[in-house]
C-alpha positions in Angstrom: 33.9 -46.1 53.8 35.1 -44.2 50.5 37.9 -45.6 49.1 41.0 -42.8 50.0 41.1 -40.1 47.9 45.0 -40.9 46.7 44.2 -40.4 43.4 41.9 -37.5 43.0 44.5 -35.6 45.1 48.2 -36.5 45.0 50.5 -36.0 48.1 52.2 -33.0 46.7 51.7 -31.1 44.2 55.0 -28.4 42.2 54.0 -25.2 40.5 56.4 -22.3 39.3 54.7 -19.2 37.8 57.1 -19.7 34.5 59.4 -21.5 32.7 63.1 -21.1 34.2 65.8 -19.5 32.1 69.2 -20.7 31.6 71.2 -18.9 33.9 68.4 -18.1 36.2 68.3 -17.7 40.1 66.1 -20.5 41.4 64.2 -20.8 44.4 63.1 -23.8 45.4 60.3 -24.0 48.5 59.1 -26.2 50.6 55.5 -25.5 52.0 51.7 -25.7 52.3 48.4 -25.0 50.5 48.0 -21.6 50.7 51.6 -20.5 52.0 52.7 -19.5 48.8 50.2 -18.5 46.3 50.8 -17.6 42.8 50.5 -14.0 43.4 52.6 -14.0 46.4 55.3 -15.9 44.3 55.3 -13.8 41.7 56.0 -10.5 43.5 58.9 -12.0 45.0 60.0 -13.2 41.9 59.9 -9.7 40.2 61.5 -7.5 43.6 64.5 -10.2 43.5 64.5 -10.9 39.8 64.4 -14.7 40.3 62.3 -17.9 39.6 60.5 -19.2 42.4 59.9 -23.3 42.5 57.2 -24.1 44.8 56.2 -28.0 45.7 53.2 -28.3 48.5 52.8 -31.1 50.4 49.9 -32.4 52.8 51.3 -33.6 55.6 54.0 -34.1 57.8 55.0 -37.3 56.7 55.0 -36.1 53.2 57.2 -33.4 53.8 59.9 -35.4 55.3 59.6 -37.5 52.0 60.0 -34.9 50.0 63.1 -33.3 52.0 64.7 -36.8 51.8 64.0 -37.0 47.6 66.7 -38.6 45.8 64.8 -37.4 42.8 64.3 -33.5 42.7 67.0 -30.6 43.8 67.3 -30.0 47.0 64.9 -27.3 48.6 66.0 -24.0 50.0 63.5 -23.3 52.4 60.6 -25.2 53.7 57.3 -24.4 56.2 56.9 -27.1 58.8 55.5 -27.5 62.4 57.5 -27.0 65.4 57.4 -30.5 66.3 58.9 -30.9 62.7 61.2 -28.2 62.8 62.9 -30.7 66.1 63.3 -33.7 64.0 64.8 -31.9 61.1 67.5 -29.9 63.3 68.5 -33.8 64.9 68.7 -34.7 61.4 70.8 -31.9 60.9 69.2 -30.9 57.9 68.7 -26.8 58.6 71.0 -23.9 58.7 70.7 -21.4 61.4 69.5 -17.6 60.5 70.3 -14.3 60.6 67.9 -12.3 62.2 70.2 -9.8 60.8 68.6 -10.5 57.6 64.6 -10.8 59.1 64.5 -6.6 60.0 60.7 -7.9 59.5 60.3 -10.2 62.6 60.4 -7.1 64.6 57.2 -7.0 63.6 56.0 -9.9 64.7 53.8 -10.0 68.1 55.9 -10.2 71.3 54.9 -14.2 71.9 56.6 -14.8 68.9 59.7 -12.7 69.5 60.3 -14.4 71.9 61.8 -17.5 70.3 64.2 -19.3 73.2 60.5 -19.8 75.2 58.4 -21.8 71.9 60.7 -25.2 71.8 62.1 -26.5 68.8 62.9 -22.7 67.3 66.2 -22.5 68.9 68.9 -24.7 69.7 72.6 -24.2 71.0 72.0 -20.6 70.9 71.1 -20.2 67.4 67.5 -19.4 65.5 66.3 -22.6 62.8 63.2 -21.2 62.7 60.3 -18.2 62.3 57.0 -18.7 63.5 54.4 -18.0 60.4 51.1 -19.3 61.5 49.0 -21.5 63.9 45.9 -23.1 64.7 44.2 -25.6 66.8 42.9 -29.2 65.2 39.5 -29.1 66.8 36.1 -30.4 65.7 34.1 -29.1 62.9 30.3 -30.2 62.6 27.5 -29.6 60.7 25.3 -27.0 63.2 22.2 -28.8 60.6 22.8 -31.8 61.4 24.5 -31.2 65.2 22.0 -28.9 67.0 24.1 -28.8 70.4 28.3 -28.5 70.1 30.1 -31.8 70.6 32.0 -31.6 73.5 34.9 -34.2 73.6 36.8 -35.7 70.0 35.0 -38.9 71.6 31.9 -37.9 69.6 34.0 -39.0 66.4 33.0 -42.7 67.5 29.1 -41.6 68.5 27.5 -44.5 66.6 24.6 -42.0 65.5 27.4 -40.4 63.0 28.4 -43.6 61.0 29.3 -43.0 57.4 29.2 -39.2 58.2 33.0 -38.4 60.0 35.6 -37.1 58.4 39.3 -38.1 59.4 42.8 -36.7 58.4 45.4 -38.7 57.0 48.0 -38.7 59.3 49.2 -41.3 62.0 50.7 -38.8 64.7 47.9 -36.4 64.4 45.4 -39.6 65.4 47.6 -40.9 67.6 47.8 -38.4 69.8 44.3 -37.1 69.6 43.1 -40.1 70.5 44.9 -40.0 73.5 43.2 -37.2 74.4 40.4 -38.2 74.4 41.3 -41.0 76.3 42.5 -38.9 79.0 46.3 -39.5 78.7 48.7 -37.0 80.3 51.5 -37.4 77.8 49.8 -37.3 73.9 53.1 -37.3 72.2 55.3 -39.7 74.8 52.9 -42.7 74.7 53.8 -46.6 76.6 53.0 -49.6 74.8 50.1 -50.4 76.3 48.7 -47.1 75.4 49.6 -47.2 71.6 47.9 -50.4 71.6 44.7 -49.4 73.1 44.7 -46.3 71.0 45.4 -48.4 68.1 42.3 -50.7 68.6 40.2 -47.0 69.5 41.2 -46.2 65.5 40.4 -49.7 64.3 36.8 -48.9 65.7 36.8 -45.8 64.1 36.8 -46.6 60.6 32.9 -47.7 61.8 31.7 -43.7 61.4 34.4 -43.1 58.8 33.1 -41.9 55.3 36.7 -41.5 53.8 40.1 -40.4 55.2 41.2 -36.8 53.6 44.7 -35.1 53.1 44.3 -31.2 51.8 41.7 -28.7 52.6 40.3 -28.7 49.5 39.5 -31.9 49.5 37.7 -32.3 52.8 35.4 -29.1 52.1 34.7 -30.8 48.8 33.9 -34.3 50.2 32.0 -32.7 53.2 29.8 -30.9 51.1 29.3 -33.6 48.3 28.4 -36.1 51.1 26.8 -34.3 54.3 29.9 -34.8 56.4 28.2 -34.4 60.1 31.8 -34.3 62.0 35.3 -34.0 61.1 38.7 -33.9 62.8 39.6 -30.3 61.8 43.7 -31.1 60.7 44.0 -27.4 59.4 41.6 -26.2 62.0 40.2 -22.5 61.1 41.6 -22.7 57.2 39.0 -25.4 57.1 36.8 -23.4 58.8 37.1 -20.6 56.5 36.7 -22.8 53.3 33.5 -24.2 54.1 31.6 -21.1 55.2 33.0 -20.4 51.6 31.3 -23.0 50.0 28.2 -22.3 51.9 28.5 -24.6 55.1 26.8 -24.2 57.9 29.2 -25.3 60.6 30.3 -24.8 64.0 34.2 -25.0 65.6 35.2 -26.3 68.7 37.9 -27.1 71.4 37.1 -30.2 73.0 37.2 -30.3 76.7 39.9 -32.7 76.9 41.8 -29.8 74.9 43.2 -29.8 71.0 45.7 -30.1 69.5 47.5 -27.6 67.9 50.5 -26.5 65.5 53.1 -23.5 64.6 54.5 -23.4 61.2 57.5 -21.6 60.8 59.7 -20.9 57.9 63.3 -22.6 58.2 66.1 -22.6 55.6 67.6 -26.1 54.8 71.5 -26.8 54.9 71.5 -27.2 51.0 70.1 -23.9 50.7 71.8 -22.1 47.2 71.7 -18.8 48.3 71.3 -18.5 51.6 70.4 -14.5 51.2 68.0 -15.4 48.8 66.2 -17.9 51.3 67.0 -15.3 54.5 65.1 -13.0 51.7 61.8 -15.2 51.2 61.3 -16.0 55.1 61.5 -12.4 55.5 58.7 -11.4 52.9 56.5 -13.6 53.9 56.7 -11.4 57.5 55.5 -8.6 55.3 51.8 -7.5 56.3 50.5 -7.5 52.9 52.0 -11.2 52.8 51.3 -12.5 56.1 47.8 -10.9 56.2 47.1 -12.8 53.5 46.9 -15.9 55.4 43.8 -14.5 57.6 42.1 -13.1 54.1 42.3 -16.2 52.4 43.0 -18.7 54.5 41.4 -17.9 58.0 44.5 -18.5 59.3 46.2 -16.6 62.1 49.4 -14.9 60.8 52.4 -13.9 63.9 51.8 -9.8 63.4 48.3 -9.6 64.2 46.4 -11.0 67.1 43.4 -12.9 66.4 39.8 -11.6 66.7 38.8 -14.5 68.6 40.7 -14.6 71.0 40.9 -18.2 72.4 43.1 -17.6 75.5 40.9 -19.7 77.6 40.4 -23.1 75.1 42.8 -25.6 76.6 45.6 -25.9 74.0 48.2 -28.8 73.1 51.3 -27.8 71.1 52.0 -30.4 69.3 55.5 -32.0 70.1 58.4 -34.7 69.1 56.5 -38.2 69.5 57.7 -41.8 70.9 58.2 -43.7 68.0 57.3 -42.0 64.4 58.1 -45.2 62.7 55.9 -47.5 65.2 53.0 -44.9 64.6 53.4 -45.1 60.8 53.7 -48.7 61.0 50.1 -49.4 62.6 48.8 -46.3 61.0 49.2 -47.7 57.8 47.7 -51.2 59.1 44.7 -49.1 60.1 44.0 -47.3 57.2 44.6 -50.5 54.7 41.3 -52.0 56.7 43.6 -54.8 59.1 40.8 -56.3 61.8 41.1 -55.3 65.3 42.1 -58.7 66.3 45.3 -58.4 64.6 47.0 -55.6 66.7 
C-alpha cells in the first residue's frame, strides 16, 4: 500500500483573494473544495465591500478540529453535513437564522424548503442550517478494467482488485459503509460486537488498498497515476465529474445494499462577527449563478435545480449522528497505522 498522502496534501488548506486592510470587514469561512472558489469569493467581496478568509478542510473530522482551534479566529460560517450540523448544535456552537435575511431559499426546491422534515436543520423551533448540496458515496470503477458494474461495496475486498482500490480517509464514513455491506439495519447506531467485526472487515481491507486519499484532487490524481480499478466514492459525483475530466473512463453506482449519502448545508457559528454579514454569504451562495456553479464545476447537485439523473429509485442512506465518534476514531486510526487483525 502507498504510504498516505499526508504530506502531498495537507488537511486543510486557507486562501483569501488579498491582503486584509486595517480596519477591514473580515469574513472568515468554514467549507469545502470547491464551495467557495476564488471567483465566487471575490464577487462577494466586492457587492459587500469586505475580505473574505476562506480555510477548506477534507473531512469531517477535520472540520471539527478546525472549529475547536485555539490557534486561528473564530469562523463565521461553515459548510458541514447534516449529521455534523447535529453534533455542532449539542455542542452549542451555532446561532440560529433568519430566514428573514435568506429571501433566496425561496428558491430552493420544495424538499429543501421543507426544513422541520431533513433532521438535524431544526431544533426547538429555530433554523441552524440551509441545505447547499448532496450526493451519494457510491462506487466508482474503471469500466476498462470492470467490464460488468460491481454490485455490492463487498467488491472493495474482491481479491482480483489488490493494490488497485481506493479508500477515503475517514473512520465514520468506513464504519458505516461497512456495515452495509454487511447487512446491518442500523449503519450509524452500531453494538460492540458489530464494531468489532467491522473493524477486523477494515483490517482485511488494507489487502486491495493502494493508498487511503482525503480531497478530490487527490484521488483523481492517484487513480489516474496508478490504474485505480475501484474506489469508495467519498464525494460521490464531484469525483465523478473530475475524472471524466482528466479522461477516465469510469462508471458510478449505488450498491444494492444502498449508499451512503450526505447534505451540506451552510450554518453560521455562535462567534459569528457580523451576523448580517454571515446571514449575507449563506444567502449568495443560494444565488443561481452561485449555486449552479456546483453542478458546472463540480458535478455536484445544488438545492434549486433537480438533478438530470434522477436517482429516485437507488436506495439511499442519509448519513446520521453515530454511536461513539471517539471509539470509531480510536480503531480507525489503529487501522490505518497498519495494527494486525489479531490485536482488535
Amino acid at each position: 500500500m502507498l504510504p498516505l498522502l499526508l504530506g502531498a496534501i495537507l488537511c486543510c488548506g486557507f486562501f483569501s483573494a488579498a491582503p486584509v486592510q486595517a480596519g477591514e470587514k473580515i469574513l472568515r469561512v468554514l467549507a469545502w473544495p470547491g464551495y467557495a472558489d476564488d471567483d465566487v469569493v471575490k464577487t462577494f467581496e466586492s457587492r459587500y465591500k469586505v475580505k473574505v478568509e476562506v480555510t477548506l478542510a477534507d473531512s469531517d473530522e477535520a472540520l471539527w478540529t478546525l472549529m475547536h482551534s485555539k490557534d486561528t479566529p473564530p469562523f463565521d460560517v461553515l459548510a458541514a453535513n447534516t449529521a455534523e450540523i447535529q453534533r455542532y448544535s449539542r455542542a452549542n456552537l451555532l446561532a440560529p437564522l433568519d430566514l428573514a435575511s435568506l429571501p433566496n431559499t425561496k428558491l430552493q426546491l420544495p424538499r429543501f424548503q421543507a426544513r422541520t422534515s431533513i433532521e438535524g436543520l431544526t431544533s426547538a423551533g429555530k433554523v441552524y442550517a440551509i441545505p447547499f448540496t448532496y450526493s451519494s458515496m457510491g462506487l466508482i470503477y474503471d469500466r476498462k478494467q470492470i467490464a460488468v458494474p460491481p454490485r455490492s461495496m463487498r467488491e472493495l475486498w474482491n481479491p482480483k482488485y489488490r493494490g488497485k482500490v481506493l479508500d477515503f480517509n475517514s473512520a465514520q464514513h468506513n464504519f458505516s459503509f461497512t456495515a452495509l455491506a454487511l447487512g446491518y439495519t442500523h449503519p450509524f447506531q452500531l453494538d460492540a460486537a458489530q464494531i468489532h467485526t467491522i473493524a477486523q472487515k477494515l483490517v482485511d481491507l488494507r489487502r486491495n488498498l493502494l493508498t487511503y486519499y482525503t480531497l478530490p484532487e487527490e484521488a483523481t490524481a492517484v487513480f489516474m497515476q496508478h490504474k485505480v480499478a475501484l474506489m469508495f466514492g467519498n464525494y460521490g459525483t464531484q469525483q465523478v465529474e473530475l475524472l471524466r475530466r482528466a479522461g477516465a473512463d469510469v462508471g458510478y453506482v449505488i450498491p444494492d445494499e444502498g449508499a451512503l449519502a450526505w447534505l451540506d448545508c451552510w450554518s453560521m457559528t455562535r462567534s459569528a462577527q457580523d451576523p448580517a454579514l454571515a446571514l449575507a454569504w449563506i444567502n449568495y451562495m443560494l444565488e443561481p449563478g452561485v449555486s449552479g456553479l456546483l453542478t458546472q464545476r463540480q458535478g455536484l447537485a445544488n438545492t434549486l435545480s433537480a438533478p438530470v439523473d434522477n436517482s429516485d429509485n437507488a436506495h439511499i442512506v442519509w448519513i446520521g449522528p453515530v454511536e461513539d465518534i471517539q471509539r470509531r476514531e480510536d480503531l480507525w486510526a489503529r487501522i490505518v497505522s497498519g495494527d494486525r487483525s489479531e490485536r482488535f
